[in-house]
N, C-alpha and C positions, 0 to 999 in steps of 0.2 A: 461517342463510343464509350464502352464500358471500359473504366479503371481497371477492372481488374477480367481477362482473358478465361474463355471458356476451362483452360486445363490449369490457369496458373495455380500453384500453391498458396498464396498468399490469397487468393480468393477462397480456396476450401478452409485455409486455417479461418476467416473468419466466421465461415457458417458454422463451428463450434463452439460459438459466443451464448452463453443462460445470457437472453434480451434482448441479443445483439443480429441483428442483420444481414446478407451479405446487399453489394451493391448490385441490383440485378444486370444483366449481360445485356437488355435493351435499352437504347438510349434511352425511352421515352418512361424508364422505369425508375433513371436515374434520378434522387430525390431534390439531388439541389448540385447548382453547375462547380465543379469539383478543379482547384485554382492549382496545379500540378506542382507551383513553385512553391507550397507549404505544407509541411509534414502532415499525412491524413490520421483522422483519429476518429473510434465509433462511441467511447465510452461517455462521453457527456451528452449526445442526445441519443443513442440504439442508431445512426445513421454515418455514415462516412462524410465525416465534414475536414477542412483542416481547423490548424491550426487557431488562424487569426479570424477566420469565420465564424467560430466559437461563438456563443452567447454567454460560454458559462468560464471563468478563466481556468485555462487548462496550463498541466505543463507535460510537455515529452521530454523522456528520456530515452534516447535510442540507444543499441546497441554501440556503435562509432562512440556516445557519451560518455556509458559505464566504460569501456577499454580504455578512453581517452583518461578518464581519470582515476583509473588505476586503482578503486575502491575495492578495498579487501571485502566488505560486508553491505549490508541495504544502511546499516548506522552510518558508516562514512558517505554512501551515498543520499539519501535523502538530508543528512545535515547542509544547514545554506540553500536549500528550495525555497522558492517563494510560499510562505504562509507553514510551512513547518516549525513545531520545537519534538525534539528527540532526544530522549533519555534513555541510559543503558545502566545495567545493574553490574558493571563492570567489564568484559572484555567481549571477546568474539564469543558466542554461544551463551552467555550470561540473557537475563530474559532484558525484554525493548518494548518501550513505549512509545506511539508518535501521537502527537495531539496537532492535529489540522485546524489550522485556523482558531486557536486557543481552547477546541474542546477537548472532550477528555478521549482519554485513548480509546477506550471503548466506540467511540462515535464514530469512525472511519468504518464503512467499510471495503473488504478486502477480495478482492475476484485473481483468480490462479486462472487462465485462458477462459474466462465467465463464470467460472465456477465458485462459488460461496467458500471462504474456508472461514478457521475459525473455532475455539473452542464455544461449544454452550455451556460453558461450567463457567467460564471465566469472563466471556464476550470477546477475548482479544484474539489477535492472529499472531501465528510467533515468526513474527521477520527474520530472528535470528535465527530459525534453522535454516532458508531458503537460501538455496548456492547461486550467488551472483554468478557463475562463467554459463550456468543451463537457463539465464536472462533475456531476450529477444531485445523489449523495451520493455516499458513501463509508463501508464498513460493516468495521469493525476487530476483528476476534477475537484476544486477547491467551492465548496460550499454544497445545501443540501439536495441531495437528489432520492430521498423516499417514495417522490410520488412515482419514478421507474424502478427503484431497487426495492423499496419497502423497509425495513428495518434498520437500524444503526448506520443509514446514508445523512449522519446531522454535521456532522463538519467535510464530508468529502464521500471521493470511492479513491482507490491506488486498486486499477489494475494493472497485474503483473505477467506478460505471455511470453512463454518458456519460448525457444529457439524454434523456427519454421523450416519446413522441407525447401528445397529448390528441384529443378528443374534437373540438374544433372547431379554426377553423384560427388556429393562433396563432405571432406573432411576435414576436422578442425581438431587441433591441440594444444595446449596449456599446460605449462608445470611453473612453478616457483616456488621460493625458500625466503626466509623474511627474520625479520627479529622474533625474538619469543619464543623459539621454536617453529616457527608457522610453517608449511609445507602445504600446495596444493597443489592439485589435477584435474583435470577434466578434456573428456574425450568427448567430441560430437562426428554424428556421420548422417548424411540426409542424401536423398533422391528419389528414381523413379519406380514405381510400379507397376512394371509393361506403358501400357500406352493410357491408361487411366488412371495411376495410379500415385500413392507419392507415399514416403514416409521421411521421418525426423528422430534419430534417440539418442540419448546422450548420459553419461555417468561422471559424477563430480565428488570429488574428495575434499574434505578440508580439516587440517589438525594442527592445533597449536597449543603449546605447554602452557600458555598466558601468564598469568602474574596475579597475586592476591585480590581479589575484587573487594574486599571490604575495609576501611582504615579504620575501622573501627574500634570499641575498647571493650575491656570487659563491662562497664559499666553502660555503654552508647553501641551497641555492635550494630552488624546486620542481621537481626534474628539468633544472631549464633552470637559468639565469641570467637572474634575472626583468628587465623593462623597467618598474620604478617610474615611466616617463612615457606609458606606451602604456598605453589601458585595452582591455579583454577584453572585448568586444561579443560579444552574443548576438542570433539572430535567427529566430525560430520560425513554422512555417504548418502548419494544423496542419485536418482538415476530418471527418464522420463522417456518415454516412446509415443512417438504421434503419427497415427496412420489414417491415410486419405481417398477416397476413390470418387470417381466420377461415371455416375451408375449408365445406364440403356434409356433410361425411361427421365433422363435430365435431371435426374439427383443428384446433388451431393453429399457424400456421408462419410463420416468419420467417427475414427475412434480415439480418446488421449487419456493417459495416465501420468503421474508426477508422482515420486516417493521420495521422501527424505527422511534421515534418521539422524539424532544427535544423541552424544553425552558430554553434560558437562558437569563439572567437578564442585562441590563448596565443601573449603575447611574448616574448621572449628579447633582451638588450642585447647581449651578448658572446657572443665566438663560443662554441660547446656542440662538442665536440670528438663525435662525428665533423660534427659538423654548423657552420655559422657563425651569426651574428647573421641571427634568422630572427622570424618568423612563423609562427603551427602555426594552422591553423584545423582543428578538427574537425568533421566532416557527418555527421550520426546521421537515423537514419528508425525509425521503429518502424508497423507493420500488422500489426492482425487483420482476419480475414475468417471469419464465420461463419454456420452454417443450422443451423436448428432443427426439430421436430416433436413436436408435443407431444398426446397423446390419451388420454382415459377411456375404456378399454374398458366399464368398469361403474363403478358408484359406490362402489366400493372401490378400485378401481385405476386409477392412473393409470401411463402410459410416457412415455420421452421420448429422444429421440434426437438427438443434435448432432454436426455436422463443423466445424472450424473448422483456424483454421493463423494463425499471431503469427509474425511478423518482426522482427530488432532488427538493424538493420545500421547499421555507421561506419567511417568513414572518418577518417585523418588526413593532411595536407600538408607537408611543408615545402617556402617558396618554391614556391607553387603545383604543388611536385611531389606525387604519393601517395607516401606515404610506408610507412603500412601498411592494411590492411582484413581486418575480419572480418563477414562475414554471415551471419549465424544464422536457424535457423527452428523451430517447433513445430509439427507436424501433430497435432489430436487428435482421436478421437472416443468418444463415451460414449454406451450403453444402459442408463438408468435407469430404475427401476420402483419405486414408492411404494405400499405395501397398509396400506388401513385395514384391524388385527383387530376392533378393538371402539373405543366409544367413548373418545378419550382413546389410543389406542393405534396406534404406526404401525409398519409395518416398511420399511425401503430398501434395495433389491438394486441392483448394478448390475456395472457393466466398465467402464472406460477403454482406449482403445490411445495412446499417442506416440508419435512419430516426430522425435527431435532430431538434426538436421541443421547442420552447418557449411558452408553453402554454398558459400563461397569467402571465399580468403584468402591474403594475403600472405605468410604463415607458411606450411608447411608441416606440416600433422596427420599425421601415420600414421594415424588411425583421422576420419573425417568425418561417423557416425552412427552410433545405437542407435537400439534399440527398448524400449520398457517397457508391459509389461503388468500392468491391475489389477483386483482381485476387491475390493468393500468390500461391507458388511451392517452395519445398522442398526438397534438398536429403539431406542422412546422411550415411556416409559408414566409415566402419572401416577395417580395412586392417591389420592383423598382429599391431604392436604397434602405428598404425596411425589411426586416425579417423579424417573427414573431412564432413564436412558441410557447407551446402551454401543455401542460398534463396535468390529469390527477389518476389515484391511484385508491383502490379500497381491499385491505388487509382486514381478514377474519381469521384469530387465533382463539385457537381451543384456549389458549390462559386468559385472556384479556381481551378478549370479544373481539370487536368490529373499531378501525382505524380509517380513518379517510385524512389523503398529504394532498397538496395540490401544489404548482408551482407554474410560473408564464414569465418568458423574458423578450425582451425586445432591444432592437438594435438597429441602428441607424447609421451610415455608412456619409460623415460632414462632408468630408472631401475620396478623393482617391487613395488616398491615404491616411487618414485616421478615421477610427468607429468609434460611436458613443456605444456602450448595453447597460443594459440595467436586467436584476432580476430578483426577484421573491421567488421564497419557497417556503413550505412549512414541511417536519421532517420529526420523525420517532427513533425513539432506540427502545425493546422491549428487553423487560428485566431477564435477566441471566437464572440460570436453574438456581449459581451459586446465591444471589439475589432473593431469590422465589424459594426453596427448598433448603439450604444448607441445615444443620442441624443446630438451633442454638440464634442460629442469626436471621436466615431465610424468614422471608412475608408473603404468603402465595396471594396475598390483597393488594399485592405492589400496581400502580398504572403504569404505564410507560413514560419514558421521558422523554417531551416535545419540545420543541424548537419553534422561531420562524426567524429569517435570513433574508437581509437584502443586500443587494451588491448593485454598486453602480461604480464605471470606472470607462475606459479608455485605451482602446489600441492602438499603436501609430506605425506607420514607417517612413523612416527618412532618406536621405541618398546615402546614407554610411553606417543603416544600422535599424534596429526594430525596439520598441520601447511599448509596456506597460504601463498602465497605475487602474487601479482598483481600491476603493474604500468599500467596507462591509461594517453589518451589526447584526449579532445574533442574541435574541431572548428565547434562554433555555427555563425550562420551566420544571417543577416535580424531578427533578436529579434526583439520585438515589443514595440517601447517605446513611452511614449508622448512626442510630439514637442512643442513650444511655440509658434505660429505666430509672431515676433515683432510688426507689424502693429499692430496687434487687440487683442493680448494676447491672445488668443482664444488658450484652448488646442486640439491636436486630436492627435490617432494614428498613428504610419507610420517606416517603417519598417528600421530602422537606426542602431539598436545593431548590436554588436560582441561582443564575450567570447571568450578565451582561457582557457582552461582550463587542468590543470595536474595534477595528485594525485597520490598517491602511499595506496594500504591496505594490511594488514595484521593481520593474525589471529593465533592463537594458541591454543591449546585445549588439557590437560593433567591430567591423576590424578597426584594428591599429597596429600601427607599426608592420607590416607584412603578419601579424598573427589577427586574433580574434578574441575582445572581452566582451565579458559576462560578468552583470554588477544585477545583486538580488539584495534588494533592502526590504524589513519589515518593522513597522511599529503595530505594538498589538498592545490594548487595554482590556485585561479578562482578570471581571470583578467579581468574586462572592457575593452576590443577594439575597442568600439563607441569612433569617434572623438569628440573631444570639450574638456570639463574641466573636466569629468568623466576619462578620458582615463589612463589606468594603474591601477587603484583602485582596490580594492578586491569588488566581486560582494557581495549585502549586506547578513548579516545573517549567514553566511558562516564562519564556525572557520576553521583556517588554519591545527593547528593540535587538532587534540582530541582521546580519547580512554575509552576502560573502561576493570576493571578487576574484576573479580567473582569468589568465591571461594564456592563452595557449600559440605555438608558433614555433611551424617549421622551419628548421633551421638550415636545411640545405636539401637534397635530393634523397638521404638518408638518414638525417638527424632530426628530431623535434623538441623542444622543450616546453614545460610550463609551470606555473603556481598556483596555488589557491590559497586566498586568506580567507578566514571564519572567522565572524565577532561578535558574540552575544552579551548584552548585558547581565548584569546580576537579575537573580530569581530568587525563590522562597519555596521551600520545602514544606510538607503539612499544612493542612487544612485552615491550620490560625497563622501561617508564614512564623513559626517555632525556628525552622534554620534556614539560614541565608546563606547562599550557594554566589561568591565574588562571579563578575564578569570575567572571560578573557577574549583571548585572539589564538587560534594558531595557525602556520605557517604547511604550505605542504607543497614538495617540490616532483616534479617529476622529468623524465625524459624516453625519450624512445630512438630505437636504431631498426632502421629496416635491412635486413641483411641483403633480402631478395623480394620478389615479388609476392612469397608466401610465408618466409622466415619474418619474425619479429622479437627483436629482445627491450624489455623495459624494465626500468628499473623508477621508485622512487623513497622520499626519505619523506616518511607522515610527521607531524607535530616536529616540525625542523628544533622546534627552541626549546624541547619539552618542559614544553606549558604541562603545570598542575591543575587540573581542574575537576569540575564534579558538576554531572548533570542531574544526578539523584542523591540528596544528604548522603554522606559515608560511604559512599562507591568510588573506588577510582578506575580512571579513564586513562588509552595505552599513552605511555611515552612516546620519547623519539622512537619512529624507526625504519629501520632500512631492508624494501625489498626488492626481487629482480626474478621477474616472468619473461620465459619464452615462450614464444605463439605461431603455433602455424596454423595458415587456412589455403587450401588451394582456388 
């Protein structure tokens, strides 16, 4: 039988996936036999697989995960994931960096319900505007997957799919208050549309006064000359509507939008030459908009068709003046096609087109779009206790011509309980406008930077719990760094980096005690192999080893409590490891009361022992503190 029921929601939410498949409604369609007792996931092969079936190591985080641990932001949440380091330039709305698997932040990319987000001016995506309470999950593939995504897939994907419709019509609320000033909300409401029909929308607030983001001096700042008595408020609104129907003719179609807006604050004490003793507020939006169609011609094939378009636009001020703007866009659309051969057996054809666009901006580009085109193909077969996959993928951009990634893993099932996998990939990230165009710095001669990835490791389960390990190595090749002219001191870009990079992860996942732990360790060796005086260094921001352990546990019919510890070691800031960022730990408590079957009040206390510490030279990160959410859902 089909996973997923001719009307259910959770079937149409997924045929609005850029790549992504739904599982067809015949058995004989279904791609691979689907183990009900482990989280299902579509983002590391375009196919519904679970969890422990994976080829490629994945992590979930559901919805029950984010509530359970009380995480104000995506920085608290993704900290302590398996193969994560995550830097912040100070508090809630202050800008976030994540580097998967020791690459650089640029290398992840980042899908909104499929959909590409993303600046092209910058390459990154801004986590920190995105409201955790309008979260569904979040589904993490660790290492490259170019040959299905194409572009900037060299250390991972994090997609993120906003809150799903149900069946009946259901409501949900949130508010709480916190230290720093914090204050948030969010209202969600989902259900039916006559007898075909479904929708999902939801609106989220988030504002907090925060506290000085730079400790820096006038002589060491952050860009500015910090104001150690002004704090750096953040202020977010943020709202998303997802509508679904199930057509006459066995289609299903949908429509989804997601909008968020932020401001956030930077002070200055003294004056900053060319500029005076100021205030910088910066104004970011990010939107997608996108339409779906999804249909089984027969019960071997199914297609699927998507347009969509992602906005990242901001703004900065000084003294209420604009200061600078860039506004960015992605147009995509994708023709996908999923053939069952045989039982156990799938194959995926498809195209992509994009269209990146620099809308408008304060700067002046020479160049304000491309285009890229893409061809990927697919199999996936399982054979008695083997399963084997492979794809490659061929990417033609108007900047930088013609790209071919390919990637195949395999896996092998020892016992009934543990898997070996292994997998190669090779993977791009193509240079940024700001890269290609800027004025002064820009190389429109830049090539892309390539990768290749292998992973080989080990899933298991035991009678009291589930356990990883995974060893990786990735050779990055042509990174894009600035040069110095001697002549003219003039900077620009130009394609000089190398990485080496090695790690090892692992994970454990057990009850104890009537609760349940979760133990995630990482050792990560990520070297500089640019010649010159960088060479050998640890690449910046990047803690060698770090981990975190959680203990969570009901404490009665109405009580629950938990903790989390975080522990990363020392790291190094700048390119030549210039500043050294100490190790720490911190502590984080939480609990929950259930009032009723819909009421819920939680409260916890972040960074219990407030640890001073710094994930970016001269930023600091929140203290102690103490918040308290009430939740209703029927």
């Amino acid at each position: 039988m089909s996973l997923y029921p001719r009307l259910a929601p959770t079937r149409i939410r997924l045929g609005s996936l850029v790549f992504i498949p739904l599982v067809s409604p015949f058995s004989q369609a279904d791609p691979l036999p689907i183990n009900l007792d482990s989280p299902v996931i579509i983002t590391a092969s375009l196919l519904s697989e679970t969890v422990k079936d994976s080829l490629s190591p994945v992590t979930l985080i559901s919805r029950s995960d984010i509530e359970r641990s009380q995480a104000q932001t995506l920085f608290d949440l993704f900290r302590g994931q398996p193969g994560f380091d995550v830097s912040s330039y100070g508090g809630p709305g202050q800008g976030m960096s994540v580097f998967l698997r020791g690459t650089n932040a640029d290398h992840v990319l980042v899908l909104v319900d499929g959909i590409k987000i993303g600046s092209v001016s910058t390459g990154q995506a801004a986590f920190q505007d995105i409201p955790i309470e309008l979260i569904d999950h979040i589904e993490i593939v660790r290492g490259p997957r170019s040959s299905l995504y194409g572009s900037e897939a060299i250390g991972g994907v994090i997609q993120i799919f906003t809150r799903k419709g149900s069946s009946t019509l259901s409501p949900t609320l949130s508010t709480g208050i916190g230290s720093y000033g914090t204050t948030q909300g969010s209202a969600t409401l989902s259900g039916n549309l006559g007898s075909d029909g479904w929708f999902s929308g939801g609106l989220s607030g988030f504002d907090t006064t925060g506290f000085p983001a730079c400790r820096g001096t006038s002589s060491a700042g952050c860009f500015t000359t910090p104001d150690p008595n002004t704090n750096d408020g953040y202020h977010n609104q943020s709202g998303r509507l997802r509508l679904g129907w199930h057509l006459d003719n066995g289609m299903d179609a949908e429509i989804n939008w997601l909008h968020t807006s932020g401001t956030s604050q930077y002070a200055s004490a003294a004056p900053v030459a060319p500029y005076g003793a100021a205030n910088y507020p910066m104004q970011t939006a990010q939107q997608i908009l996108g339409t779906s169609l999804t249909w089984n011609p027969t019960e071997t094939w199914q297609t699927l068709w998507h347009v969509a378009r992602s906005e990242d636009n901001s703004s900065d001020f000084y003294n209420s003046s604009l200061n600078g703007q860039f506004n960015t866009a992605r147009n995509q659309a994708t023709w996908q096609n999923t053939l069952t051969l045989a039982p156990g057996q799938s194959l995926i054809a498809g195209t992509d087109y994009q269209v990146d666009e620099l809308a408008s901006a304060t700067t002046v580009f020479s160049q304000t779009s491309r285009t890229n085109l893409g061809l990927f193909l697919q199999y996936i077969g399982q054979f008695g206790p083997q399963e084997w996959q492979a794809s490659v993928r061929r990417d033609i951009n108007q900047q930088f011509g013609t790209w071919t990634t390919g990637s195949g893993g395999w896996g092998y099932s020892l016992t009934d309980r543990i898997k070996f996998t292994t997998t190669f990939g090779s993977a791009f990230k193509a240079p940024t406008f700001n890269d290609l165009y800027f004025p002064g710095y820009g190389n429109p001669y830049l090539r892309p930077e390539t990768s290749n990835s292998l992973d080989m490791g080990f899933n298991g389960k035991l009678d009291q719990g589930d356990w990883s390990i995974h060893a990786y190595e990735t050779h990055i090749n042509n990174l894009i760094e600035p040069y110095v002219n001697p002549a003219t001191f003039a900077y620009s870009a130009v394609n000089i980096g190398d990485a080496l990079i090695r790690g090892l992860e692992s994970t454990y996942d057990t009850p104890f005690l009537g609760g349940t732990v979760r133990f995630v360790a990482n050792l990560l060796n990520a070297a500089n192999q640019t010649s010159g005086n960088a060479y050998g260094t640890n690449l910046p921001r990047r803690a060698p080893q770090s981990g975190s352990l959680s203990y969570d546990r009901p404490l009665d019919r109405q009580w629950s409590g938990g903790v989390t510890l975080r522990a990363e070691s020392a790291r190094y800031d700048g390119l030549d490891n210039t500043y050294r960022m100490g190790g720490f730990m911190t502590a984080d408590l939480r609990t929950g009361y259930r009032v009723n079957q819909s009421w819920r009040i939680q409260g916890s206390v972040m960074n219990l022992f407030n640890k001073d510490y710094q994930t970016a030279y001269l930023y600091n990160q929140l203290g102690r503190g103490y918040y308290l959410t009430l939740r209703y859902a029927s």
